[in-house]
C-alpha angles and dihedrals in degrees: 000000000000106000111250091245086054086046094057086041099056095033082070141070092292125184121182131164113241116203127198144172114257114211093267083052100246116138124270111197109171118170100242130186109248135185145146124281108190099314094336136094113233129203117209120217126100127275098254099048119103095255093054086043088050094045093052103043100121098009122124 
């Protein structure tokens, strides 16, 4: 359960700064829109950029 201070963070306009790992292993940090989707925190980008790329390498 998100606690209620993240919650009224994430139901405004909210800005972080995401960092991942590229393939050579050099940092990625982007600023990213995030918010709260039921109980989860949701990052928003589209599925082909290199965030997104980053986030899914291993999953599944």
């Amino acid at each position: 359960m998100l606690d209620a201070d993240v919650r009224r963070v994430l139901d405004g306009a909210s800005i972080a700064h995401l960092a991942t790992v590229l393939p050579d292993g050099s940092p990625h940090s982007t600023p990213i829109y995030v918010g709260a989707h039921g109980e989860r925190i949701v990052f928003f980008t589209g599925p082909g950029v290199r965030k997104a790329r980053n986030l899914t390498v291993g999953v599944g």
